[in-house]
N, C-alpha and C positions, 0 to 999 in steps of 0.2 A: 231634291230641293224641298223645302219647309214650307207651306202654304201658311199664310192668316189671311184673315178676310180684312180686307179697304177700311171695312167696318172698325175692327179691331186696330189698325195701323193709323188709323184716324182717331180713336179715342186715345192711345197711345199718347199719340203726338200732343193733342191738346192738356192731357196728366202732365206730360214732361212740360211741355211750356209752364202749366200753371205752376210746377215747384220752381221754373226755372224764374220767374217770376217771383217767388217769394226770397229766391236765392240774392236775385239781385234787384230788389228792392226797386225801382225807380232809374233804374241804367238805361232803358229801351224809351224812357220819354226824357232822357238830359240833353241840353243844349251844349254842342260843342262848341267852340269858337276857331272858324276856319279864317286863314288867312284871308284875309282879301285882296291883300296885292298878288297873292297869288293864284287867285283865280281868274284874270285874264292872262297871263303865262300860261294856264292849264289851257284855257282856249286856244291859245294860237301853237300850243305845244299838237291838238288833237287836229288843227287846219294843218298844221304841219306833215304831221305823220299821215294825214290822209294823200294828200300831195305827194310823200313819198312813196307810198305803194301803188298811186297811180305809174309813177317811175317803172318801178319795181313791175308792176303789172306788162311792162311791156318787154321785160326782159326776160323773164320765165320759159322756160319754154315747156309745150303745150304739155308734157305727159311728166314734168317733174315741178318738187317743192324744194324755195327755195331754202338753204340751208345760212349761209354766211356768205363773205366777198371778202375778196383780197383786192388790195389797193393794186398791188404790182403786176399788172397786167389787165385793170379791169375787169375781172371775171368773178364771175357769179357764182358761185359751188352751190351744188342743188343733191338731191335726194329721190329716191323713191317713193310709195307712201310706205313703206316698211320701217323707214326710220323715225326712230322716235319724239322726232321733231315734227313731222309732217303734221298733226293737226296746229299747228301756231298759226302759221300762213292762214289760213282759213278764218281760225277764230279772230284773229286781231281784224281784221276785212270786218266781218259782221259787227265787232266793237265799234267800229270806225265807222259801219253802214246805221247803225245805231244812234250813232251821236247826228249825223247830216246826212242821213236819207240818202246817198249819192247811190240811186241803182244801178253804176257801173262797180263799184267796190260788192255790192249783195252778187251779182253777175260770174262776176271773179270767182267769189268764195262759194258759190253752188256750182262754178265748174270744179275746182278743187275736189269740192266733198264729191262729186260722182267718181273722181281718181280714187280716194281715198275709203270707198264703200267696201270694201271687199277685205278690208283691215280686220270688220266686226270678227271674223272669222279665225284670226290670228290669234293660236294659241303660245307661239312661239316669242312674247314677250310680256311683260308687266306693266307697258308704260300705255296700253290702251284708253286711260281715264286722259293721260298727257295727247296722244293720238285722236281719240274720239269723242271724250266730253268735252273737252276746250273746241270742237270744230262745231261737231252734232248737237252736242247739249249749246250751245250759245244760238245754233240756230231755230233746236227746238222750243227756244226761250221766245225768238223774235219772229219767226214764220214757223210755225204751228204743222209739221207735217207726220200721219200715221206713217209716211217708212223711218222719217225720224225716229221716230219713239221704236220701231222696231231692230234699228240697226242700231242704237242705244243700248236696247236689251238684251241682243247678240254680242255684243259687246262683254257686256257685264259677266253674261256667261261664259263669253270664252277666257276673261279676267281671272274669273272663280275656278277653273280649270288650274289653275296653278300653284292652288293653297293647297299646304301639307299640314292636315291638323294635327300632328303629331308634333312638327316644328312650331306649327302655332303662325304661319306666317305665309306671305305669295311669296314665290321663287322671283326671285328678278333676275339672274343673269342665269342660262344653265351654262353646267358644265361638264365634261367627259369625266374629273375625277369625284370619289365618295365626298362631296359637300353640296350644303343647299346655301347657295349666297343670295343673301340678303342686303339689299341697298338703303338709308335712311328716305333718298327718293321716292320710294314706293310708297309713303305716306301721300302723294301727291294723287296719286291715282285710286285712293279709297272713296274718294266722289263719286266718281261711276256707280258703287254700289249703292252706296245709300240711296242714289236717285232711282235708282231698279228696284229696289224695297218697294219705294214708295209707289210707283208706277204699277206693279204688279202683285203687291201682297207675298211676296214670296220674301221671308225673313231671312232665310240663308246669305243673301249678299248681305244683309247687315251685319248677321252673326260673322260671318268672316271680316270683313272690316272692322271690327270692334275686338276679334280675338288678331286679329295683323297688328294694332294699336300698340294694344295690351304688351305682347310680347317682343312690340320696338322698344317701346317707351322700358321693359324693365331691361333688356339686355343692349340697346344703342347709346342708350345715355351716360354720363360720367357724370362724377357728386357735385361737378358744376352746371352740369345740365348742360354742356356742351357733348357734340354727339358723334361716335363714331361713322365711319360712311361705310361703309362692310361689316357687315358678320356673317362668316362661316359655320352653318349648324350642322352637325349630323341629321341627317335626312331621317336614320332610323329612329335613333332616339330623341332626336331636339335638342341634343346636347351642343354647346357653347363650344365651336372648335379653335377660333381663331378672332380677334379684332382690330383692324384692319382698314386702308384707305386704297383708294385706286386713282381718285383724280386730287386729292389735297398733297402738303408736302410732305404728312410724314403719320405714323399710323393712330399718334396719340395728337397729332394737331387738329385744329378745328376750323376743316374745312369751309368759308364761309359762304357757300350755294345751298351747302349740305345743313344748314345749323338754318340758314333762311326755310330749307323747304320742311323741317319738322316743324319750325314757326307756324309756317301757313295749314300744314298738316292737322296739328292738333288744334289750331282753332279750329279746323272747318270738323273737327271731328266735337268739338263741344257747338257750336251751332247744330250737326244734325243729332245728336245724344242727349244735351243738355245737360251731361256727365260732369260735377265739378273737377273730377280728377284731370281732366283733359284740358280745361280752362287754368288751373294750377301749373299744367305741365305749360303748357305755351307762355303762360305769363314768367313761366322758371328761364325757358328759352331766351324770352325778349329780354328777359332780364340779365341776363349772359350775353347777348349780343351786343345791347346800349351801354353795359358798365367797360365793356371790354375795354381795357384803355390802348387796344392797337384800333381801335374803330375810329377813322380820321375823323376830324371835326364837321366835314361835309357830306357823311353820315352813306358814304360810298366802299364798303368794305374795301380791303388788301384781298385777293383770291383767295388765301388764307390766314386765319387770325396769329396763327404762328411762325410765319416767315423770318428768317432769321436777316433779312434782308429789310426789312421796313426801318425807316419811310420808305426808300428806292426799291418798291416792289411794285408790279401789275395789281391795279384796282379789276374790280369786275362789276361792272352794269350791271350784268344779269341781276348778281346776289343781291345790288341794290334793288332794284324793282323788287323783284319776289318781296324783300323783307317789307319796301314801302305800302307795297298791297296788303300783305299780310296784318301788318301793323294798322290799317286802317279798320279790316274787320274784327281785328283784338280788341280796337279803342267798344265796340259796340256791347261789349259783353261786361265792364267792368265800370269800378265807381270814376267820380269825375276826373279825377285828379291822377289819377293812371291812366284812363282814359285820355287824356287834353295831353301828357307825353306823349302819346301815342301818335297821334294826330300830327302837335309838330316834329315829332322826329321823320315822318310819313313828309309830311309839307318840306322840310331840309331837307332830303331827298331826293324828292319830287324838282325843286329849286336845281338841285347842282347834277341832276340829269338835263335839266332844262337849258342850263349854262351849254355855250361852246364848245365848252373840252367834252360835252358826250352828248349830246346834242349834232346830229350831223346836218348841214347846209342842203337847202334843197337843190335836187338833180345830183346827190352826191351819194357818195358810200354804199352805192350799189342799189339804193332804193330802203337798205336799212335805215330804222331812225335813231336808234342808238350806237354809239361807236364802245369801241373800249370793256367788252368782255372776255372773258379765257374760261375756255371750254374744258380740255384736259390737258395742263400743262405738262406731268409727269410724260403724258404720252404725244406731248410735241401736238397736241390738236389743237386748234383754234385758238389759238391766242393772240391775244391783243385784238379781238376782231370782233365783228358786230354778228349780233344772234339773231334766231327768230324770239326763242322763248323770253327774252330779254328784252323787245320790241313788245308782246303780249302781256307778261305785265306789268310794264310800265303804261301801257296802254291802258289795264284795269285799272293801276293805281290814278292815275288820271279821271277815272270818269269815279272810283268810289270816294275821292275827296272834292271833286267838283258836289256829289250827289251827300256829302255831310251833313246830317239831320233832318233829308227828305225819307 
């Protein structure tokens, strides 16, 4: 590992703010203009979902996370902490302990994370920033604790165990045969590092996450900036073996979970960089997502944008949330009038999760608050059924456009 001193990562930080400053001129003091009828919806959207994982809270049981529900039979399907859903459960609880103080929801989510402590150690996945910053980091944010920050940073390490600098990239699925595959997802879990950076002085988690970017963004992307969800590299040389899907419909369609989470990805990667390249890229993204003219009116993607089946195809919640969140922190970085799309395509969203049809009734849907996402259809998993991750951020997208210009 790369040592710099706190010293140096701090004057760093304040260099890049200040060109990111002259980059964009007056972005970080413009006045949005938030809906306002839609921000008592957002409140009773957040009374809501807390009341449902009170639900929810009673039906868990003690040594598992809950994964999804099926209607037909009532039953709750849960997880280990091994699956890579397991930190949502926790961090949405904290979100939600966040907004109304309720110490039985903080209660909940500090038993969770004692289940889920032993993850840090898990070198056997890629999705540990999804696993233990959306739980640990939300809690190190709101109760302040040194094993926090140290199971954070075990974390990160055992993350960093998985990059091959030769392919330029973290491993996310292994496998028995000669390929290193690579998911567009893993952009989700480059958070973890950066916050390790900054905690510890130790450059290497940055440098890896910025060289993972790099070599998504030149070999996952297509000249529409729509993205593939696999790539197969040679392990030895880095070489481009294969491009490829697993959960969309087909190897050149664009998948719409997969096209939301490089959204979210490379903004959070020009917030910690203040890289214009990065800010280019995601604004290329969103810009592919919102022109797409299979993107319904109510701003709820189809599971994927290439369905040969649309209109008569599964929507997916999840990909709205991700995208409505994401689209909120994009609106922060750019001028006004890009920005203010942002916002209400974010607020349209937000609205037609809020609606009925995905919107679930309290005491219902198993304690889920969203209804209506598909997990991997190709492979018969979850579909048509409510998520954690999909509940988490919709949950952020909620409290980051309630919090618009604070």
């Amino acid at each position: 590992m790369n040592k710099i001193s706190i010293n140096t990562i701090t004057k760093i930080s304040f260099i890049a703010a200040g060109l990111c400053l002259c980059i964009n001129s007056g972005y970080a003091q413009q006045k949005l203009k938030a809906d306002k009828s839609l921000l008592p919806v957002i409140q009773n959207d957040l009374s809501s979902a807390a009341a449902q994982y009170h639900y929810m809270m009673k039906r868990v049981p003690v040594d598992s996370f809950p994964k999804s529900y099926h209607t037909t039979g009532d039953s709750l399907e849960t997880s280990n902490s091994g699956w890579w859903c397991s930190g949502f459960y926790p961090g949405t609880l904290l979100f939600l302990y966040q907004q109304n103080h309720d110490k039985a929801l903080l209660s909940e989510s500090n038993r969770m994370l004692k289940l889920l402590t032993k993850e840090q150690y898990n070198t056997t996945t890629h999705d540990l920033g999804f696993m233990m910053y959306c739980s640990f980091g939300n809690a190190e944010k709101i109760e302040p604790r040194p094993e926090y920050k140290q199971i954070l940073i075990n974390s990160a390490k055992s993350l960093s165990t998985r990059f091959n600098p030769k392919v330029g990239c973290i491993r996310s699925w292994d496998s028995k045969k000669p390929e290193y595959i690579v998911i567009i997802d893993n952009m989700m879990n480059l958070e973890l590092l950066f916050w390790a950076t900054k905690v510890t002085g130790d450059s290497s988690f940055y440098k890896i996450a910025v060289k993972h970017a790099n070599t998504t963004m030149k070999n996952h992307f297509r000249a529409d900036y729509s993205s593939y969800h696999v790539i197969d590299y040679n392990p030895t040389t880095g070489q481009v073996l294969r491009k490829r899907t697993k959960q969309g419909y087909a190897d050149e369609s664009a998948w719409a979970r997969g096209q939301a989470w490089g959204l979210y990805g490379y903004t959070v990667m020009y917030r910690e960089t203040k890289d214009k390249k990065y800010l280019d890229q995601a604004n290329h993204i969103a810009k592919f997502i919102l022109n797409n003219p299979n993107l319904p009116k109510d701003g709820i993607p189809y599971w994927d944008f290439n369905l040969p089946g649309i209109p008569n195809a599964l929507r997916d919640a999840s990909a709205g949330a991700v995208l409505s969140s994401a689209l909120l922190e994009l609106s922060k970085y750019n001028n006004e009038q890009l920005a203010q799309k942002y916002v209400n395509t974010a607020g349209l969203i937000i609205r037609s999760l809020s609606s009925p049809q995905y919107l679930a009734k309290p005491g219902t849907n198993g304690g889920f608050i969203l209804k209506h996402s598909v997990g991997n259809l190709p492979e018969n998993s979850e579909i048509d059924m409510p998520l954690t991750y999909a509940d988490y951020y919709f949950v952020e997208a909620l409290i980051r456009y309630k919090n618009i210009n604070k």
